[in-house]
C-alpha atoms as a printed R data frame, in Angstrom:
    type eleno elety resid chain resno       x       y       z
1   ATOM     1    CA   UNK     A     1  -5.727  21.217  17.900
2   ATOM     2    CA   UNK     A     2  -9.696  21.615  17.252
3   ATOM     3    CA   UNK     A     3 -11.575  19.369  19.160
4   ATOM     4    CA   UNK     A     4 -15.126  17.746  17.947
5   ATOM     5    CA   UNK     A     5 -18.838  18.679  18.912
6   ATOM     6    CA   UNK     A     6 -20.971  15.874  19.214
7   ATOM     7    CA   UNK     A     7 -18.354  14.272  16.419
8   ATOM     8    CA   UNK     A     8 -20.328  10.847  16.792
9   ATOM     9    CA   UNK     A     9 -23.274  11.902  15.439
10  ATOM    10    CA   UNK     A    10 -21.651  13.670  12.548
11  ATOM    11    CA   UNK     A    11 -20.072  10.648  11.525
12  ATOM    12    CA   UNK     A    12 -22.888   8.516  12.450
13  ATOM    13    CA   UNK     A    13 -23.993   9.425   8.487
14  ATOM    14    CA   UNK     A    14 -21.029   8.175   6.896
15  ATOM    15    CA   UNK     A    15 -21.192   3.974   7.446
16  ATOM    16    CA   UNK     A    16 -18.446   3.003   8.467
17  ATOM    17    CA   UNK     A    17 -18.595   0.023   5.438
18  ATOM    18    CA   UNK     A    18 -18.744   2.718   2.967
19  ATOM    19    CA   UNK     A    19 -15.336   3.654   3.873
20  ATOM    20    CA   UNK     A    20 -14.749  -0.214   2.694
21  ATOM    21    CA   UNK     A    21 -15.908  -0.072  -0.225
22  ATOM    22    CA   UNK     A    22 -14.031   2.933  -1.321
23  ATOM    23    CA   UNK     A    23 -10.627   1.126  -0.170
24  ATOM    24    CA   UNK     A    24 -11.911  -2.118  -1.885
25  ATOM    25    CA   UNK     A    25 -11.758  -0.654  -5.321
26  ATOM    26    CA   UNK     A    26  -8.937   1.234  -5.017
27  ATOM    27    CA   UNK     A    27  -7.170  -2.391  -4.123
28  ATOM    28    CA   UNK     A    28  -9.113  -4.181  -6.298
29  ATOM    29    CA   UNK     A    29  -7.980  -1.291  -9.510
30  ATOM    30    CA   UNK     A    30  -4.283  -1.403  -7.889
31  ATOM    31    CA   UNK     A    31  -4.079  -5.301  -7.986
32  ATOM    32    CA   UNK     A    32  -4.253  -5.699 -11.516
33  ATOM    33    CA   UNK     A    33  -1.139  -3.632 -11.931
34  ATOM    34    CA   UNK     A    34   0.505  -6.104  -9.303
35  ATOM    35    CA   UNK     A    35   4.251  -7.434 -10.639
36  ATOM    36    CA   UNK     A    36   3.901  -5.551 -13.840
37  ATOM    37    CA   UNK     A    37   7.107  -3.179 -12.865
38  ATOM    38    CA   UNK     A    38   4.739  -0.181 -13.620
39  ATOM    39    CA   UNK     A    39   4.481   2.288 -10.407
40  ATOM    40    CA   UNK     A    40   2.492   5.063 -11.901
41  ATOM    41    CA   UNK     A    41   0.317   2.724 -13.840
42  ATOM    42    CA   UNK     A    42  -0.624   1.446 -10.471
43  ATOM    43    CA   UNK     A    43  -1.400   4.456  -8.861
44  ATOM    44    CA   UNK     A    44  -3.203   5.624 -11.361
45  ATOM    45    CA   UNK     A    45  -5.784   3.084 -11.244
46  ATOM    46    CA   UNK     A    46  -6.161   3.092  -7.691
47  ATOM    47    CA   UNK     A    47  -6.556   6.734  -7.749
48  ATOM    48    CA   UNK     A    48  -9.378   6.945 -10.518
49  ATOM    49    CA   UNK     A    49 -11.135   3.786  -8.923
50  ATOM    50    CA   UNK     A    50 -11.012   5.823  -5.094
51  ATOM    51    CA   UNK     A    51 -12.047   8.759  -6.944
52  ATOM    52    CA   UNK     A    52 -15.078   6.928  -8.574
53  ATOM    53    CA   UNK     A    53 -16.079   5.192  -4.848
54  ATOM    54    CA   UNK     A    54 -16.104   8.596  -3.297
55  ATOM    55    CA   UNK     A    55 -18.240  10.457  -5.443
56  ATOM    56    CA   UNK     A    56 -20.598   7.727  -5.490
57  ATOM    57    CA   UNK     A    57 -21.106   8.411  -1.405
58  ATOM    58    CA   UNK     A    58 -23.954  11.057   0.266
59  ATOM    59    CA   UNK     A    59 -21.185  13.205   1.490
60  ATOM    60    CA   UNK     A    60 -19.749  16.467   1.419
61  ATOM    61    CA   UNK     A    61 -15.897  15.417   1.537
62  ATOM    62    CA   UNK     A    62 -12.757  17.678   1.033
63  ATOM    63    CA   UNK     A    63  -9.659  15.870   0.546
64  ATOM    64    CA   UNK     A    64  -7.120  17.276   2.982
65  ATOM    65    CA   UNK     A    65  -4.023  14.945   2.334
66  ATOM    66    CA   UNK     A    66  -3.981  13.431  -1.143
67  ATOM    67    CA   UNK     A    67  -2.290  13.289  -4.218
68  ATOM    68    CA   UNK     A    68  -1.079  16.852  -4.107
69  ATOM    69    CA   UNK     A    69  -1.414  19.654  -5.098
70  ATOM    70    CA   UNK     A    70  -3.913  20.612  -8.089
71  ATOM    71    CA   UNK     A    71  -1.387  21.545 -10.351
72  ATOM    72    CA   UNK     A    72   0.657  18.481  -9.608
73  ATOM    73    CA   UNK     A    73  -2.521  16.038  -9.485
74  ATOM    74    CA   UNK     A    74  -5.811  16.026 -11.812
75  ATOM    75    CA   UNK     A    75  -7.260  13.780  -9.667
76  ATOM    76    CA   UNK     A    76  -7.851  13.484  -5.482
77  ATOM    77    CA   UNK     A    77  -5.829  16.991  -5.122
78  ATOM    78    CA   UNK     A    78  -5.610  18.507  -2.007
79  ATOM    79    CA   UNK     A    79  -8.661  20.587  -1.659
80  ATOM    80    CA   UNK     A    80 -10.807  18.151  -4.037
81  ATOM    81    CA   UNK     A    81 -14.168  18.017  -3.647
82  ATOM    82    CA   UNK     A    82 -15.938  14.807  -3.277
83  ATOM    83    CA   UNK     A    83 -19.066  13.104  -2.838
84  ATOM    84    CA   UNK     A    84 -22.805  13.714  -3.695
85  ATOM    85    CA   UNK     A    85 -24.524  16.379  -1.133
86  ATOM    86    CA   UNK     A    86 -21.871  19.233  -0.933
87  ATOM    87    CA   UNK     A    87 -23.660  21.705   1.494
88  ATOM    88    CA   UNK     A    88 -26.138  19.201   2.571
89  ATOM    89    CA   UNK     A    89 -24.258  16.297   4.254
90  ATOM    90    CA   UNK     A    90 -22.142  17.328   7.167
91  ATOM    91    CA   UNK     A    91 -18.479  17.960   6.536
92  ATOM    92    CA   UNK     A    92 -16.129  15.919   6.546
93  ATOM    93    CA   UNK     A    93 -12.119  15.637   5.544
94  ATOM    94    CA   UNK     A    94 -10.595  12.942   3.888
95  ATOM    95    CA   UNK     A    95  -6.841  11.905   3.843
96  ATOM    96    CA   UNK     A    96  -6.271   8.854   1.613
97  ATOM    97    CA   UNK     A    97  -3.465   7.410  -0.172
98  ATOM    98    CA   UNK     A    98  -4.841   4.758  -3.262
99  ATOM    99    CA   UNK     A    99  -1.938   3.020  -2.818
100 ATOM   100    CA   UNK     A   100   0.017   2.975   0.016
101 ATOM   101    CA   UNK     A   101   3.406   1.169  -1.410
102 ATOM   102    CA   UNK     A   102   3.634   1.755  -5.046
103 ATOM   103    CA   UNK     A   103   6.946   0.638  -5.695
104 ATOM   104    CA   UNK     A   104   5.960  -2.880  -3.612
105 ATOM   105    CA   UNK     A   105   2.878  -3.380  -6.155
106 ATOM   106    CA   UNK     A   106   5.087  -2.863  -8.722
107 ATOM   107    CA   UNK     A   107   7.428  -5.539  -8.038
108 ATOM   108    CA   UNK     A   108   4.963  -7.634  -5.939
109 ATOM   109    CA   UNK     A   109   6.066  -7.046  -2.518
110 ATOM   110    CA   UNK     A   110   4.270  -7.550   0.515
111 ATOM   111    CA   UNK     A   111   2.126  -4.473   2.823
112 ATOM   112    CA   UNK     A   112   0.569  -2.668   0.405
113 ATOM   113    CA   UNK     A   113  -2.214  -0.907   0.694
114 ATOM   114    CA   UNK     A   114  -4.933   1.530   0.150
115 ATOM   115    CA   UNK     A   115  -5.597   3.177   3.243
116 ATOM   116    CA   UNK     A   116  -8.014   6.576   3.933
117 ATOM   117    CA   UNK     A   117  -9.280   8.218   7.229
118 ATOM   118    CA   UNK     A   118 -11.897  10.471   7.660
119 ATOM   119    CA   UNK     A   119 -12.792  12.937  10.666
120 ATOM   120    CA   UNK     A   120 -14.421  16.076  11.007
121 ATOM   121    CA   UNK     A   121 -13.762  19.172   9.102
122 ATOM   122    CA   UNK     A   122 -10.697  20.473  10.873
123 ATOM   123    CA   UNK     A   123  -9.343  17.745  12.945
124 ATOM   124    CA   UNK     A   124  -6.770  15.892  10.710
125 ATOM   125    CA   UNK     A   125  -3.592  17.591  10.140
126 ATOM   126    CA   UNK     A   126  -3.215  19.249   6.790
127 ATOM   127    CA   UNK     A   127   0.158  17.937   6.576
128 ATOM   128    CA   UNK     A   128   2.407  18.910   3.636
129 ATOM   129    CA   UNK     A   129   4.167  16.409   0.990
130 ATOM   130    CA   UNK     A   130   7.562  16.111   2.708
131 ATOM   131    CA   UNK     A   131   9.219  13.787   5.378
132 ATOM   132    CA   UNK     A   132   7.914  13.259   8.640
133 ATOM   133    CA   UNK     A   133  10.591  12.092  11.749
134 ATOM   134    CA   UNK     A   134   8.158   9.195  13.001
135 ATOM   135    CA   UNK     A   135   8.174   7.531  16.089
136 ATOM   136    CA   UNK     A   136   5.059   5.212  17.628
137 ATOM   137    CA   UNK     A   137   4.507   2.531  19.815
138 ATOM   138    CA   UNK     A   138   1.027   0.218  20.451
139 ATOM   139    CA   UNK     A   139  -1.330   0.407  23.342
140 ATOM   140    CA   UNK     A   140  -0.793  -0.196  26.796
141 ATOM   141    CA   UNK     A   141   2.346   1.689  27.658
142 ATOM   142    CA   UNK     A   142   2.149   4.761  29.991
143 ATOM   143    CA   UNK     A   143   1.440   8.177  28.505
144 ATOM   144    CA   UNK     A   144   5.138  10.049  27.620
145 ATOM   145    CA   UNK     A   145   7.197   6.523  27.391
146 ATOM   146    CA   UNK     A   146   8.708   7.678  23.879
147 ATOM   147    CA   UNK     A   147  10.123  11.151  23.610
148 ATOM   148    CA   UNK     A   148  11.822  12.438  20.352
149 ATOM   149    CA   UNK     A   149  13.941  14.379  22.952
150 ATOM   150    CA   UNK     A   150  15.165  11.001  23.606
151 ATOM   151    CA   UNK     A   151  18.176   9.012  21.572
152 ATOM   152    CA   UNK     A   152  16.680   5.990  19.548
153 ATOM   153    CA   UNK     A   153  18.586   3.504  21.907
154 ATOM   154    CA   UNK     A   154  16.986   5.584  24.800
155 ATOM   155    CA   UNK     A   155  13.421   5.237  23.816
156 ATOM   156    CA   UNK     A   156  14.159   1.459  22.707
157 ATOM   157    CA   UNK     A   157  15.225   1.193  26.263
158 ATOM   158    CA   UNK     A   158  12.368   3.053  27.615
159 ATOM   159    CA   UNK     A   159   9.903   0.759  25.960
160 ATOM   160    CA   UNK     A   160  11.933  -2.385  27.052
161 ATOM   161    CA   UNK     A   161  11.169  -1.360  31.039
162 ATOM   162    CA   UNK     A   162   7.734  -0.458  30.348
163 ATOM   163    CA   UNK     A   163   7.326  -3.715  28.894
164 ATOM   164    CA   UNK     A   164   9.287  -5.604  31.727
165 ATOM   165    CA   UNK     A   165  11.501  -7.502  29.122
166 ATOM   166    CA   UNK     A   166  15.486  -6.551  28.416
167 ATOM   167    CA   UNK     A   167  16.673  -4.197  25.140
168 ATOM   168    CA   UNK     A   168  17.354  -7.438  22.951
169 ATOM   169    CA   UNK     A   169  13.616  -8.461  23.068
170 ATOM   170    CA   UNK     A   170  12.239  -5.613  21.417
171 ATOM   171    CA   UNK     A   171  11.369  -5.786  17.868
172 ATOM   172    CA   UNK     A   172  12.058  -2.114  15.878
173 ATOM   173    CA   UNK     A   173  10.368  -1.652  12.299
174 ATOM   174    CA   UNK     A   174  12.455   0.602  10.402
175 ATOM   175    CA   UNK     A   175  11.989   1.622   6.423
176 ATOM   176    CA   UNK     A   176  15.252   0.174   4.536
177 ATOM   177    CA   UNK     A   177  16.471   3.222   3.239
178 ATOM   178    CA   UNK     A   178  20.334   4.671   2.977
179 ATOM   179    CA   UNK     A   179  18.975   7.899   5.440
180 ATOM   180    CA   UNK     A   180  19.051   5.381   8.367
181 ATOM   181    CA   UNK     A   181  21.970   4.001   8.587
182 ATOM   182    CA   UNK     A   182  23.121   5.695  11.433
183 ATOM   183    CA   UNK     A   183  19.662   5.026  13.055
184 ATOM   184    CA   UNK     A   184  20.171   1.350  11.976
185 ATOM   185    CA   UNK     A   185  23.556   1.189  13.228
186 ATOM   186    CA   UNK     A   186  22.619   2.675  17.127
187 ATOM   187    CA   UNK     A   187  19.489  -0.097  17.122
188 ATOM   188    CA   UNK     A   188  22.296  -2.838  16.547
189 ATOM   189    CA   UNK     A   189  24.436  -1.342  19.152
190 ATOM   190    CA   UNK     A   190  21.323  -1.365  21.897
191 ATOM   191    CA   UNK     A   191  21.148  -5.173  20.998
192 ATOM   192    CA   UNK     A   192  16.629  -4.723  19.622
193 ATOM   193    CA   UNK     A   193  16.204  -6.640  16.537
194 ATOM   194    CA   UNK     A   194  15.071  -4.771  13.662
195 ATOM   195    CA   UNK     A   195  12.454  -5.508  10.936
196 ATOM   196    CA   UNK     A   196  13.627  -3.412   7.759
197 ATOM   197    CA   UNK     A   197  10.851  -2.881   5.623
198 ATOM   198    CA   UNK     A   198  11.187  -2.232   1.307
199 ATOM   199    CA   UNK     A   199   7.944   0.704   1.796
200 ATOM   200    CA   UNK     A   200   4.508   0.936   3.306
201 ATOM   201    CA   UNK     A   201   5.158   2.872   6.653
202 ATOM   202    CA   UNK     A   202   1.077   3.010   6.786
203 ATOM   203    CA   UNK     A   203   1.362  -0.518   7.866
204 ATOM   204    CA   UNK     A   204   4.634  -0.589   9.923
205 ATOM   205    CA   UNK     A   205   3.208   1.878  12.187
206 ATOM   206    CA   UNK     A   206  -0.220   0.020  12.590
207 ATOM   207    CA   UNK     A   207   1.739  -3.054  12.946
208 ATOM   208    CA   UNK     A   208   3.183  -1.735  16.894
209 ATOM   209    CA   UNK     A   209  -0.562  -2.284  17.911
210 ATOM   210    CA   UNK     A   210  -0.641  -5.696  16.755
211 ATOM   211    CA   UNK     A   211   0.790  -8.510  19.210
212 ATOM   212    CA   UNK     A   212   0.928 -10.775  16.450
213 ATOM   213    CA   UNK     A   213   3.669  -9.282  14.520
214 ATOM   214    CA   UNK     A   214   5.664  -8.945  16.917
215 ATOM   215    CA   UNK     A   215   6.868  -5.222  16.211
216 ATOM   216    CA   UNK     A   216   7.284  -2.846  19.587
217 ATOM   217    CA   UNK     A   217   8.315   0.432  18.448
218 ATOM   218    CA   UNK     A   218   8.312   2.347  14.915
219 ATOM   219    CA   UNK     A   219  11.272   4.764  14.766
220 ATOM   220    CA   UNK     A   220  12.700   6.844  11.376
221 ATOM   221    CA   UNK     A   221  11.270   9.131   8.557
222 ATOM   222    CA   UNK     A   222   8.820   8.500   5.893
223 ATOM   223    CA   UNK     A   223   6.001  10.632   3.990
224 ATOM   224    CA   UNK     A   224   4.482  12.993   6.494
225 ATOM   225    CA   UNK     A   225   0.758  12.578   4.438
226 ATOM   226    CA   UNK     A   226   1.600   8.567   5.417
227 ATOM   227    CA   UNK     A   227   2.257   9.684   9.345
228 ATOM   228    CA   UNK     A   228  -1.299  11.491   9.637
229 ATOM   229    CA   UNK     A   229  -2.771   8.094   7.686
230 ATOM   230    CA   UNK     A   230  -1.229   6.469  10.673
231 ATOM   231    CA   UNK     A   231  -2.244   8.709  13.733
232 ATOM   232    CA   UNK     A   232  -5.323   8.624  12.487
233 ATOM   233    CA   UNK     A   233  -5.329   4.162  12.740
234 ATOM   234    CA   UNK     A   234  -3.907   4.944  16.466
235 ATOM   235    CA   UNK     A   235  -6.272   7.368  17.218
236 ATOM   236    CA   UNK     A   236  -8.655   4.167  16.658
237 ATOM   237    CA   UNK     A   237  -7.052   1.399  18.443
238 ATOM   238    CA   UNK     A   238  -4.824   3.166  21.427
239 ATOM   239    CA   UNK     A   239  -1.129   4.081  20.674
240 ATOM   240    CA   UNK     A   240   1.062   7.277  20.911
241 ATOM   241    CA   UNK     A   241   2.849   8.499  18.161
242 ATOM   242    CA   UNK     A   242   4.563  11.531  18.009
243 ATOM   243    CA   UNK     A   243   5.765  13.461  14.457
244 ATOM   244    CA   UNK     A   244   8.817  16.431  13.271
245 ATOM   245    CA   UNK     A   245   7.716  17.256   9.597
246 ATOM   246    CA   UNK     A   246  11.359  17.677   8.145
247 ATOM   247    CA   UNK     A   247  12.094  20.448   5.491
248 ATOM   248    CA   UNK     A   248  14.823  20.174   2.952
249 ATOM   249    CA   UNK     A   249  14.981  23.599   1.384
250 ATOM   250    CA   UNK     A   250  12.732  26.398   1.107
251 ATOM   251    CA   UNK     A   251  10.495  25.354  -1.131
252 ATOM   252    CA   UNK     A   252   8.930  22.757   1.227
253 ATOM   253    CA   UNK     A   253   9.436  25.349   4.187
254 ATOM   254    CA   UNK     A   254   7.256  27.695   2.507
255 ATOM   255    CA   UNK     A   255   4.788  24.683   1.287
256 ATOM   256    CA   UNK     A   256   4.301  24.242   4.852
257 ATOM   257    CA   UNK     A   257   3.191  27.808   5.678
258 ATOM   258    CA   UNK     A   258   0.310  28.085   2.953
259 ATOM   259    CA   UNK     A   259  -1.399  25.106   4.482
260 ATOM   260    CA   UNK     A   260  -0.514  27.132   8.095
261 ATOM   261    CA   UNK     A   261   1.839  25.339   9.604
262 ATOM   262    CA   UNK     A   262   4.090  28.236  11.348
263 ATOM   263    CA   UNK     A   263   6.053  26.233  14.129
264 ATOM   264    CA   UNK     A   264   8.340  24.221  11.695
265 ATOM   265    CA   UNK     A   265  10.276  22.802  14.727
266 ATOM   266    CA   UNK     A   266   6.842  21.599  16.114
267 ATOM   267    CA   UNK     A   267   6.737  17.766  17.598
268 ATOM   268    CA   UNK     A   268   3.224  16.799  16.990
269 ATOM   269    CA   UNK     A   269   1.313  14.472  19.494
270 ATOM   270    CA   UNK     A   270  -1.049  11.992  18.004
271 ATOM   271    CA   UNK     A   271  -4.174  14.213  18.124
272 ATOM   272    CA   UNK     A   272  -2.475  17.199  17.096
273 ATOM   273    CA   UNK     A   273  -2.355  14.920  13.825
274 ATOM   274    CA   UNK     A   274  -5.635  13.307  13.941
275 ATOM   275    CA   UNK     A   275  -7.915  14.212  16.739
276 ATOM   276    CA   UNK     A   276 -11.924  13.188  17.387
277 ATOM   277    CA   UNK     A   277 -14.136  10.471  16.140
278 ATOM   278    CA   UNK     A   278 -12.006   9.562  13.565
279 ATOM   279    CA   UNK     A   279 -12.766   6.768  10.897
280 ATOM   280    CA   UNK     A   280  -9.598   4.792   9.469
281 ATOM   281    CA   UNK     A   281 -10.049   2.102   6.316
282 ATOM   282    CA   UNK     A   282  -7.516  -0.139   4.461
283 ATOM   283    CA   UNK     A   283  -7.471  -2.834   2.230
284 ATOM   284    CA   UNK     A   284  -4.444  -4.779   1.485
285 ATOM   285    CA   UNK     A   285  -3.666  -5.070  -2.211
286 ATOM   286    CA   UNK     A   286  -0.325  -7.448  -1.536
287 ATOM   287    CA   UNK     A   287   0.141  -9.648   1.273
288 ATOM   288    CA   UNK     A   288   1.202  -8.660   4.794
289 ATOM   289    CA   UNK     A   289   1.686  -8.425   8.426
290 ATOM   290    CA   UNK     A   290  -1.518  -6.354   8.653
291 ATOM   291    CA   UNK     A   291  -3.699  -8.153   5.656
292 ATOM   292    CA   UNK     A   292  -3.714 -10.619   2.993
293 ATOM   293    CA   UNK     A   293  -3.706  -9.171  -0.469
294 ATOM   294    CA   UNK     A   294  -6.599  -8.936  -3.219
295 ATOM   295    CA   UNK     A   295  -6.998 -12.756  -5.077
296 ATOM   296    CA   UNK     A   296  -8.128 -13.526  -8.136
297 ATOM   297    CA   UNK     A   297  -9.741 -16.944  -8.366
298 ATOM   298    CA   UNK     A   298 -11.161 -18.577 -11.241
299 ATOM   299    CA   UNK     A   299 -14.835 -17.200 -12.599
300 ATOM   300    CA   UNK     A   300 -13.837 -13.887 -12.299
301 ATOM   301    CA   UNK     A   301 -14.169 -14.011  -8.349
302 ATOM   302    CA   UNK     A   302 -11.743 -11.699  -6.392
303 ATOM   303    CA   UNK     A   303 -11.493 -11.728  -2.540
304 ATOM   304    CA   UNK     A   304 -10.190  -8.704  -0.585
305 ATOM   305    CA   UNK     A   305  -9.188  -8.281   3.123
306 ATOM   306    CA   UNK     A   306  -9.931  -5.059   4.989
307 ATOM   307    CA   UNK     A   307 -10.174  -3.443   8.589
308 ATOM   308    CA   UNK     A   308 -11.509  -0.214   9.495
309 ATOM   309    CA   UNK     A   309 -11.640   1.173  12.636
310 ATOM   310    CA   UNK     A   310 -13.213   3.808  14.551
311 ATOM   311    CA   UNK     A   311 -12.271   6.312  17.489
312 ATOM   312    CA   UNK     A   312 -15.469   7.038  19.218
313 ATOM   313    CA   UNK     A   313 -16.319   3.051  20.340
314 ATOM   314    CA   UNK     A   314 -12.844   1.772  19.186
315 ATOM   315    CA   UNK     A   315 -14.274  -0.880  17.279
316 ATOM   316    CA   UNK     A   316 -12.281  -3.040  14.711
317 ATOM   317    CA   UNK     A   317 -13.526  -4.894  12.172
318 ATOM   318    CA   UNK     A   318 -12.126  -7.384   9.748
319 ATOM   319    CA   UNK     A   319 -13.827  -7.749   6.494
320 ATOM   320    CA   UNK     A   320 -13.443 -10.726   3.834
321 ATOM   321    CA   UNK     A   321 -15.195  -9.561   1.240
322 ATOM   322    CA   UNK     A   322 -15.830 -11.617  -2.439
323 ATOM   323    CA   UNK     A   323 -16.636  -9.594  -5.684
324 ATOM   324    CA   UNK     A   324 -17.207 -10.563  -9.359
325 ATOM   325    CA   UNK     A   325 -15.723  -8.910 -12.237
326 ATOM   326    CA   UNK     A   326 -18.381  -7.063 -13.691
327 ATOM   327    CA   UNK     A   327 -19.098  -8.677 -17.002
């Protein structure tokens, strides 16, 4: 893990509202698409309109988790390039996903997002585009109370006595997918209750900090670009998380290596995945637990709903913001 130097005051140049914006168009772009059955036509927007935001900023930004890689993506590939004053604003790294939950725009579900973090050159996780073994809980539980050593029904139980309440209070968030069944299935056995959700593991993650929807624990795999997203939100607001990148053949073992990851067997802390004064961003471009989605009112007038967060004073901010279609 490399640790920051005076991180605060490299960061201090990027406003933390800036970050807003960028998210803002990429929901705003994204929200049009909303319902229309289209996935890529989604993404697509949000990508060009995040793409836009960012090189309209004073920064010398290298995107470090992205769309992939430049043969796969002409646009926010890992390794991009962004912003205004390469060489002359301090360096920074980017990990962003446009649209967090394509396949929920697409048929108008609820929690998606676009979501980016930015920290220091060097302290977010240049995690490759395969699936991460995920497990996080909120603030205020002692340091070590989930293990990945640890069953599922063993950390559920763990987090229960921490949290002085029996096995069948705690709420789980789990993605809905066919892989975890068997993870489903031992959840049901402890006696938690379990909130399946259709995509968007951005937000189910952030949601354990958030007493409000009632989520405790996070627990199963999703994208591990999504799980440094994530760390880097925790890193923000208090939290552990801890992350197994999982490898299906030998392609994605050796994808791993050329962005140096050499310990594929490695359980990764939450600042081994996003470490310093980190600066996290999301809008929500469909309703959710975490924010309301982009509406379009009458006049042109849209209305977004964002939070961004940062490490180094752990502040949180909610931001209702109103734009007009530009004529």
């Amino acid at each position: 893990m490399i640790q920051m130097v005076n991180a605060s005051k490299i960061l201090d140049r990027v406003l933390v509202l800036e970050m807003v914006r960028v998210t803002e168009a990429a929901a705003i772009a994204a929200s049009r698409l909303v319902g229309r059955g289209d996935e890529k036509a989604a993404d697509a927007a949000a990508v060009e309109a995040m793409r836009e935001a960012l090189n309209n900023l004073a920064i010398d930004g290298t995107v470090v988790i992205g769309e992939g890689e430049r043969d796969e993506a002409p646009m926010l590939y890992i390794g991009e390039k962004v912003g205004t004053a390469p060489g002359d604003a301090p360096a920074i790294d980017i990990a962003l996903d446009p649209l967090e939950g394509t396949t929920i725009t697409a048929k108008a579900g609820p929690n998606a997002l676009a979501v980016l973090a930015i920290a220091e050159k060097g302290c977010l996780l240049n995690a490759p585009d395969v699936y991460m073994d995920k497990l996080a809980v909120g603030p205020g539980y002692p340091p070590g109370v989930i293990d990945m050593a640890k069953s599922p029904a063993d950390n559920v139980r763990a987090v229960a006595a921490a949290k002085g309440v029996d096995p069948h209070e705690i709420i789980a968030c789990v993605l809905d997918r066919p892989r975890h069944e068997k993870l489903i299935a031992e959840l049901r056995e402890v006696g938690c209750g379990i909130m399946l959700i259709p995509d968007g593991d951005v937000a189910g993650v952030i949601a354990t900090t958030d007493p409000d929807t009632t989520i405790d624990i996070y627990l199963g795999s999703g994208g591990a670009p999504e799980g440094v997203l994530a760390a880097a939100a925790l890193r923000c607001v208090g939290g552990q998380l801890k992350g197994r990148l999982i490898f299906r053949n030998d392609d994605e073992r050796a994808r791993a290596r050329k962005w140096g990851i050499e310990d594929l067997d490695r359980v990764y802390d939450l600042d081994e995945l996003a470490s310093g004064d980190c600066i996290f961003a999301a809008t929500g471009v469909t309703d959710g637990s975490l924010l309301d989605g982009v509406k379009r009112l009458k006049g042109g007038l849209m209305t977004t709903d964002s939070v961004v967060m940062r490490a180094s004073s752990g502040t949180v901010r909610w931001v209702k913001g109103e734009h007009r279609a530009r004529s």
